[in-house]
Each structure stands twice: as structure tokens, then as C-alpha cells.
C-alpha positions in Angstrom: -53.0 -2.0 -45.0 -49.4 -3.0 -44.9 -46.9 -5.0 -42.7 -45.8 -1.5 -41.3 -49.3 -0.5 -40.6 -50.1 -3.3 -38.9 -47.1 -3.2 -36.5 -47.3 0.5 -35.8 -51.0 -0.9 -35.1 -49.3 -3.4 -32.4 -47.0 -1.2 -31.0 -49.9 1.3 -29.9 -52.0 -1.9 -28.3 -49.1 -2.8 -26.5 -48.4 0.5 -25.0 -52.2 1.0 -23.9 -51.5 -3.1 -22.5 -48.4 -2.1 -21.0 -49.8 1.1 -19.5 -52.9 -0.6 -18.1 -50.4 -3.8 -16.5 -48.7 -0.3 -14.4 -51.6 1.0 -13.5 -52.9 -2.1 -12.0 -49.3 -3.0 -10.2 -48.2 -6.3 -13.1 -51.1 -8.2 -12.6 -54.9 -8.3 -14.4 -57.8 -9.6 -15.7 -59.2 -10.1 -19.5 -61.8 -7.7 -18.4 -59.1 -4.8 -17.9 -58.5 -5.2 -21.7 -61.3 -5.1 -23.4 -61.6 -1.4 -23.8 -57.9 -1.4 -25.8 -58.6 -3.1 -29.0 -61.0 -5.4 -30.8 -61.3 -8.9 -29.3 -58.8 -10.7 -32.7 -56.3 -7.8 -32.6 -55.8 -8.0 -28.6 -55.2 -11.5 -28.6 -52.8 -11.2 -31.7 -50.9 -8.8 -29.9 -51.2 -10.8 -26.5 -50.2 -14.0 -28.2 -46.8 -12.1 -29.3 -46.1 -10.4 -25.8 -46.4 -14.2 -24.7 -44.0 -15.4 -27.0 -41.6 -13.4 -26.4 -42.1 -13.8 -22.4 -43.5 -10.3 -21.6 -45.9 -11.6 -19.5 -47.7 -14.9 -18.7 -51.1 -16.8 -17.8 -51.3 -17.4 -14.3 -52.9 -20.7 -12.9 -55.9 -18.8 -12.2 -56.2 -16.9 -15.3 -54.5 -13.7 -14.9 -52.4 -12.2 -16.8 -49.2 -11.2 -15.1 -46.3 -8.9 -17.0 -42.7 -10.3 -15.8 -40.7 -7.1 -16.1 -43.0 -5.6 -13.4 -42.7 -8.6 -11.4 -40.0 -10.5 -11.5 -37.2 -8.2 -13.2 -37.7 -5.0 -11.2 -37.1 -2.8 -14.4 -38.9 0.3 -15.2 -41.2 0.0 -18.5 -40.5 2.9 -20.8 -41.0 1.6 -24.3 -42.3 -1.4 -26.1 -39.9 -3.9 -28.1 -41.5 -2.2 -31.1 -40.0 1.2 -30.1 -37.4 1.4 -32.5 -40.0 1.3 -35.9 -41.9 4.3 -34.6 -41.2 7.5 -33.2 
């Protein structure tokens, strides 16, 4: 498996993350996840979308996307969008 692989891999867990934070309103639980991706992959990919401030652990454990939230903006692509179309 290559580098490329393995981020077209991310991209496509993000979208299915992104899609299930707009189905839910911004705002979910682990348990909403688990259906996306194997436990090690999901948290890689989580780990990034934290990094890079896509969404953040709420005091009581949610997870909480901050584009939904807080920005106001319309998700229509990942930050991976630009590697594959």
C-alpha cells in the first residue's frame, strides 16, 4: 500500500465522518462512528481532523465539528479534495 493509498483511504473516512457530523446537526458520539472504519484507522483519521481543528472533544465526550458550529459554512469537500477526484 502506498502513501497515496493510504490518503485516498483517509479522504473517504472523512467524507463518511463528515457526512454522519450533517446528518446528526455537528455534534456525536463515538458510537455514531463505529460503522465507518476500523477502530486504528478511525482514530488516525480523527486524530488528523483534530489537528487541523475540524472538530473537537467536548467536556463530556462528544465530538463536535466546528465548521458546522461555529463557522456557519456549508461542508462540500474534505481538505483532501484536491488529491482525488
Amino acid at each position: 500500500m502506498t502513501w497515496f493509498d493510504i490518503i485516498k483511504s483517509d479522504k473517504v473516512i472523512e467524507d463518511k465522518i463528515i457526512a454522519e457530523f450533517k446528518k446528526e446537526g455537528g455534534a456525536l458520539g463515538m458510537k455514531n462512528l463505529k460503522a465507518i472504519a476500523p477502530p486504528k484507522e478511525l482514530n488516525r483519521v480523527l486524530d488528523a481532523m483534530k489537528r487541523r481543528k475540524l472538530i473537537y472533544v467536548h467536556e463530556h465526550g462528544d465530538l463536535i465539528m466546528r465548521w458546522i458550529n461555529e463557522l456557519g459554512r456549508n461542508i462540500k469537500t474534505s481538505i483532501f479534495s484536491w488529491m482525488v477526484n
